[in-house]
N, C-alpha and C positions, 0 to 999 in steps of 0.2 A: 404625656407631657414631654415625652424626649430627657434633650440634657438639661440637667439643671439649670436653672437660672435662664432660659431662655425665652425669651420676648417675641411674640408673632407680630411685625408689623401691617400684617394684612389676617383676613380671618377665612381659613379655608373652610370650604365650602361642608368638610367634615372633620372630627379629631377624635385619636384614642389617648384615653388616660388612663394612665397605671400609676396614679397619683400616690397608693399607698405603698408600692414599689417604690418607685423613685425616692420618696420622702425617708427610706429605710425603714420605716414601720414608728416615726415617731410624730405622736397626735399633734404636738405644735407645729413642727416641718411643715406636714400636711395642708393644716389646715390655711396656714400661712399659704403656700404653693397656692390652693384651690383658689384662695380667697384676691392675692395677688398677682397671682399669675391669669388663669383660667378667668375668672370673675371680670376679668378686664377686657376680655373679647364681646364683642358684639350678643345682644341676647340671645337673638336670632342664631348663632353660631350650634351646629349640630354635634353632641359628645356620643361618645361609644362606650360604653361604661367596658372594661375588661371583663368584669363580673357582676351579673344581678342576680341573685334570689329569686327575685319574682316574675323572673321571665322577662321584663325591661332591655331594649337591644339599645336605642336609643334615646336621646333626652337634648335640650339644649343648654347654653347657658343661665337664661332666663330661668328655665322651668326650675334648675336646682337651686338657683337663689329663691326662688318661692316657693317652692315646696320638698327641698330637702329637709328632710327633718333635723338633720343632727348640724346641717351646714347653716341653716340661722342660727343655730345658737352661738353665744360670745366665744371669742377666744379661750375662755377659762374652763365656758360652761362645755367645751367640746372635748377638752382634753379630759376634762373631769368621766363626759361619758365614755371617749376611747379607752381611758384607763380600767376606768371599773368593766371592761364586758372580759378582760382577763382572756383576753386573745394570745395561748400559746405563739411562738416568736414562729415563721413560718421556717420549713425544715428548709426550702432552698434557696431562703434569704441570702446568704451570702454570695451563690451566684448570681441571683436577680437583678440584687441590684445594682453589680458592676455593668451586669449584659446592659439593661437599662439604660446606665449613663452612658454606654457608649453604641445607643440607638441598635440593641438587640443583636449589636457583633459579636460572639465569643470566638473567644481563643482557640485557635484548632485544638483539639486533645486528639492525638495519636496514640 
C-alpha cells in the first residue's frame, strides 16, 4: 500500500500489500486501509499478498472481498477476531514500519 493515506488514481496493472505493516499492527487501521483504500480499486486489479500460508502468491481485489474470510466481516466483528488470535507484537516492527512509510528507504546505518 505504500504511504499512508495514498489514493491510486489509476489501477495498476499489479500491487503489493503490506497492509498489516503499514497499518502498525492495529486491527481497525487495517481494516479501515483495506477496506477504504485497496477495496476501492477496480475488482479486476491484481494484489501480491507479502505473506500466505497457504502458498497463495496472487489474488485480486474482487476475490478478497468475496472470499476473505476475516475481511467480510464488520468492522467490530474483525477487530474482535484480530484481537483475540493474541498475535505477539512483531520483533521488527518498529523498523518496518518507518521503512514502509517511506516506500522501503532506510536510513544508511554505518
Amino acid at each position: 500500500m505504500g504511504k499512508a493515506g495514498a489514493r491510486l488514481p489509476w489501477c495498476p496493472v499489479a500491487m503489493v500489500t503490506v497492509a498489516m505493516v503499514t497499518s502498525a499492527g492495529c486491527p481497525r487501521t487495517l481494516y479501515r486501509s483495506i477496506h477504504e483504500q485497496i477495496f476501492t480499486l477496480p475488482e479486476t486489479c491484481h494484489i501480491y499478498p507479502g505473506h500466505d500460508y497457504c502458498g497463495h502468491t496472487v489474488s485480486t481485489v474482487g476475490e478478497e472481498k468475496r472470499l476473505n474470510p476475516r475481511l467480510t466481516l464488520s468492522l467490530d466483528e474483525f477487530v474482535t477476531v484480530m484481537d483475540g488470535l493474541g498475535l505477539p507484537r512483531p520483533r521488527l516492527m518498529d523498523v518496518a514500519v518507518p521503512a514502509n512509510l517511506r516506500c522501503g528507504i532506510q536510513d544508511d546505518v554505518a
